[in-house]
C-alpha positions as a Markdown table, in Angstrom:
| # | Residue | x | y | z |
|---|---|---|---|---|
| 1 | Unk | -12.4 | 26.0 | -0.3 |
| 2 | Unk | -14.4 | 23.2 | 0.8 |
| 3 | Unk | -14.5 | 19.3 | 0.1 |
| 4 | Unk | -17.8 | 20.3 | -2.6 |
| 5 | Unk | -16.1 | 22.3 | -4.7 |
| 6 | Unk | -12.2 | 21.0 | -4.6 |
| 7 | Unk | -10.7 | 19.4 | -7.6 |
| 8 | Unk | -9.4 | 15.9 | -5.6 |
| 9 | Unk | -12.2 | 15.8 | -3.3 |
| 10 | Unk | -13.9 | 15.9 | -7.0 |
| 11 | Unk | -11.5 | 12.9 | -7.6 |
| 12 | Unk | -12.1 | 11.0 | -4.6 |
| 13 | Unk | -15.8 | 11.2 | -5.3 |
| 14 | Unk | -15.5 | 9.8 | -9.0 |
| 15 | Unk | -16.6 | 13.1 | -10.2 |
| 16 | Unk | -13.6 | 13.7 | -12.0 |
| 17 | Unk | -11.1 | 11.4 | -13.9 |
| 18 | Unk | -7.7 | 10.4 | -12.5 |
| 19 | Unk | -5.2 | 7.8 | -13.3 |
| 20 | Unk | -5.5 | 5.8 | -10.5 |
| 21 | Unk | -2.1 | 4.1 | -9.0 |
| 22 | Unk | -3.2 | 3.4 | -5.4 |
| 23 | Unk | -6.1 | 3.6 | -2.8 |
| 24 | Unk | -6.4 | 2.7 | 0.4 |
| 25 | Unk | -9.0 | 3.4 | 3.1 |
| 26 | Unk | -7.6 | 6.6 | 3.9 |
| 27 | Unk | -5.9 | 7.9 | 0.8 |
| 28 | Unk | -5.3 | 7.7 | -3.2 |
| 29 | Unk | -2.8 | 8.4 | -5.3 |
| 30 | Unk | -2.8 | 8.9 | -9.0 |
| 31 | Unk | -0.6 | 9.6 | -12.0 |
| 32 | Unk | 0.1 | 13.9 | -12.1 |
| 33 | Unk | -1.4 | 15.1 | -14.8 |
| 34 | Unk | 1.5 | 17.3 | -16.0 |
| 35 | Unk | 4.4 | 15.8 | -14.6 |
| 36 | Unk | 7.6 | 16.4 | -13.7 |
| 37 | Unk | 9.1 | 12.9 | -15.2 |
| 38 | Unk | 6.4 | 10.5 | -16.7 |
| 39 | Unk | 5.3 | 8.3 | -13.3 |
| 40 | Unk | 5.1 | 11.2 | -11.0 |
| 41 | Unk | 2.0 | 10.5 | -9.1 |
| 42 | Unk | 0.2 | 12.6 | -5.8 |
| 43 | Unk | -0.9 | 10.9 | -2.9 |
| 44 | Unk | -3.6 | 12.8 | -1.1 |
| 45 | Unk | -5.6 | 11.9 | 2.3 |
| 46 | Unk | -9.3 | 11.0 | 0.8 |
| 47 | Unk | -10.8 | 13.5 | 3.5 |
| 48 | Unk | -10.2 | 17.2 | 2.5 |
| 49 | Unk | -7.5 | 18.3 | 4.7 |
| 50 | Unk | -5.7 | 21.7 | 3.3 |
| 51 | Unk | -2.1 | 21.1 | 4.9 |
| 52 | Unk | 0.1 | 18.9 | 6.7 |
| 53 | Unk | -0.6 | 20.6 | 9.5 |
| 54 | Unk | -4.6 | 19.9 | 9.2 |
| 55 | Unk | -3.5 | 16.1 | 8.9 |
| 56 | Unk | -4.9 | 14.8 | 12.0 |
| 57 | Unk | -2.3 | 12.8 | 14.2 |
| 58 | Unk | -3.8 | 9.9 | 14.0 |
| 59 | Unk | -3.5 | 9.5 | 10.2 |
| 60 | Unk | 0.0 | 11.0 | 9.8 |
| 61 | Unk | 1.5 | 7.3 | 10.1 |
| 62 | Unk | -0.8 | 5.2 | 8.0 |
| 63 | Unk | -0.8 | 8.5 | 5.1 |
| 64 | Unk | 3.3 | 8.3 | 5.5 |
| 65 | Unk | 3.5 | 4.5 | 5.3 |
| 66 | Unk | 1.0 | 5.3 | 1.8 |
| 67 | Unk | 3.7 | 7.8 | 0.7 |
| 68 | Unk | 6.6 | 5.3 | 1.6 |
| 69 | Unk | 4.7 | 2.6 | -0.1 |
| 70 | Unk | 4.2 | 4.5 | -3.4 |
| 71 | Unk | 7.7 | 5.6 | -3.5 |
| 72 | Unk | 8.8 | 2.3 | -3.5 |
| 73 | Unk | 6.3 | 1.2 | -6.5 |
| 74 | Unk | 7.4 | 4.6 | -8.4 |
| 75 | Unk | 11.2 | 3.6 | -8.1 |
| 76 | Unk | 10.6 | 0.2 | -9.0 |
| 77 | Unk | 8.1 | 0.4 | -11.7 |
| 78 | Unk | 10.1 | 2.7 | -13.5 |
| 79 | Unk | 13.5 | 1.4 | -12.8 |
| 80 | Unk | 14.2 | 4.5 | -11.7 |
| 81 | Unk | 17.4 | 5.6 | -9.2 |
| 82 | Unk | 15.2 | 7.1 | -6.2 |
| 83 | Unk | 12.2 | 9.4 | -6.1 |
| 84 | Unk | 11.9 | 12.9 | -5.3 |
| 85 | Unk | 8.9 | 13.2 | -2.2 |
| 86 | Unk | 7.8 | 16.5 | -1.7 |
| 87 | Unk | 4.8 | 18.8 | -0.2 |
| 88 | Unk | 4.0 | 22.4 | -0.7 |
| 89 | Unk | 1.6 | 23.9 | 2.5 |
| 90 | Unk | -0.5 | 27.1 | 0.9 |
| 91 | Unk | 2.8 | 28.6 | -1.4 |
| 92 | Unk | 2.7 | 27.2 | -4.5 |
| 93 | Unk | 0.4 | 24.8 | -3.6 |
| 94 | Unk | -2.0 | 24.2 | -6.6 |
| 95 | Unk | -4.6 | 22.4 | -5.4 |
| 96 | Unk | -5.6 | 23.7 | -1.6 |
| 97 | Unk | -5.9 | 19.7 | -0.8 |
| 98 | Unk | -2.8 | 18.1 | 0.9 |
| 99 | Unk | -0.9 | 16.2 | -1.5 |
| 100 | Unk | 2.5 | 14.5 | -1.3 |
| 101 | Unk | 4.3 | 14.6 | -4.9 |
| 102 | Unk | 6.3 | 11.4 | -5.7 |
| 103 | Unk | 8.6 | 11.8 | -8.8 |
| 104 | Unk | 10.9 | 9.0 | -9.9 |
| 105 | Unk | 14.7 | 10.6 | -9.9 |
| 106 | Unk | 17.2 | 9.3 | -12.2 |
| 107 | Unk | 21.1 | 10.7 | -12.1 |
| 108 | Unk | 21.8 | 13.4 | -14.5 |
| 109 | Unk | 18.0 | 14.2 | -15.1 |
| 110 | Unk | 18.3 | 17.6 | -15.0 |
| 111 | Unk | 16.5 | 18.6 | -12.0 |
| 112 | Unk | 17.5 | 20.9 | -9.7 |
| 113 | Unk | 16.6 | 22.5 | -6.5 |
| 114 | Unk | 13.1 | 23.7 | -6.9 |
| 115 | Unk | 12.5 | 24.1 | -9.9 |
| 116 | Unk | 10.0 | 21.9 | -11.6 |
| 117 | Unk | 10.0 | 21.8 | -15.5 |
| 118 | Unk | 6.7 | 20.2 | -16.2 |
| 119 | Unk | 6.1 | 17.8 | -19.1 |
| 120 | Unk | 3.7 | 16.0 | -21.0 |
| 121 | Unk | 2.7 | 12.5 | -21.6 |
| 122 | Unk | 4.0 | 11.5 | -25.4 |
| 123 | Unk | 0.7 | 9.1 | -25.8 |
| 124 | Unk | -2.3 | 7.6 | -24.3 |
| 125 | Unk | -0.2 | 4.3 | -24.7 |
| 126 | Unk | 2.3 | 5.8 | -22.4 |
| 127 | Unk | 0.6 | 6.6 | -19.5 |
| 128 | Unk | -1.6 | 3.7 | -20.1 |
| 129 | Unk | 1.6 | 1.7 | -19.7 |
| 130 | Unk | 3.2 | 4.0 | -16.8 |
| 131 | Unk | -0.2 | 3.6 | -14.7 |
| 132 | Unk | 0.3 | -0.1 | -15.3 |
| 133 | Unk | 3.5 | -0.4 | -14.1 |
| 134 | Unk | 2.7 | 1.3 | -11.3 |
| 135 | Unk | -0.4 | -0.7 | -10.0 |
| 136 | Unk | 2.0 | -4.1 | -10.4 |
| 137 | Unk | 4.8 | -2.9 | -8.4 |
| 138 | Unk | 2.2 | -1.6 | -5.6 |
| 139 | Unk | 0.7 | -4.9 | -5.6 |
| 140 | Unk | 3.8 | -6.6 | -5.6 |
| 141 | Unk | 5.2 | -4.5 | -2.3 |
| 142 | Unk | 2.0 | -5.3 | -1.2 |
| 143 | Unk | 2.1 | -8.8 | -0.8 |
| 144 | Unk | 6.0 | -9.4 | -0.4 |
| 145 | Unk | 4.9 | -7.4 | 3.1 |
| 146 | Unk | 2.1 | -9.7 | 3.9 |
């Protein structure tokens, strides 16, 4: 696949929607559109990279300080317990873009090992209000760091 016809290079571009939660000079993150809990969001590198191990070395550190950054929003936002980070390379990886899941995890949820029951959003309003969250709590790591 190449960056022309893939879905989040598609996304980068503006081509197609996304529920934007985070973006950065080298990568975005928005809100899964069939998620595991409501708030699980993908971070992907804006250049089309297929797998980790296509990441070039220079931008593994800046894309994992991204991923630590959004897990931290996630967990906050939605006042959850801790997150669930995770990457699929080729098997069962949906989209052949690199993309870093980020679920919020709360204790007796339900998930377990690999197994990903996905759900869907009960409204407009509540993603509306889950992407909200979201930006605030990125913006607020954000500048506590500064």
């Amino acid at each position: 696949m190449d960056n022309l016809t893939c879905l989040f290079c598609k996304i980068v571009r503006g081509e197609v929607p996304a529920r934007l939660v985070f973006e950065d000079e080298i990568s975005l993150a928005f809100l899964d559109h069939r998620p595991v809990f409501p708030g699980h969001c993908l971070l992907i590198p804006k250049a089309h990279y297929e797998t980790l191990t296509d990441l070039p070395e220079n931008l593994i550190g800046p894309f994992f300080r991204s991923v630590q950054l959004l897990s931290r929003a996630v967990e906050s936002a939605l006042e959850a317990h801790g997150t669930f980070v995770a990457m699929n390379n080729r098997v069962s990886q949906s989209v052949p873009h690199l993309h870093v899941h980020v679920v919020p995890r709360r204790k007796k949820d339900g998930l377990k090992g690999f197994f990903w029951p996905r759900t869907k959003y009960k409204s407009e309003e509540e993603i509306v209000e889950t992407r909200r969250l979201i930006v605030s709590a990125v913006a607020k790591i954000k500048k506590e760091s500064e």
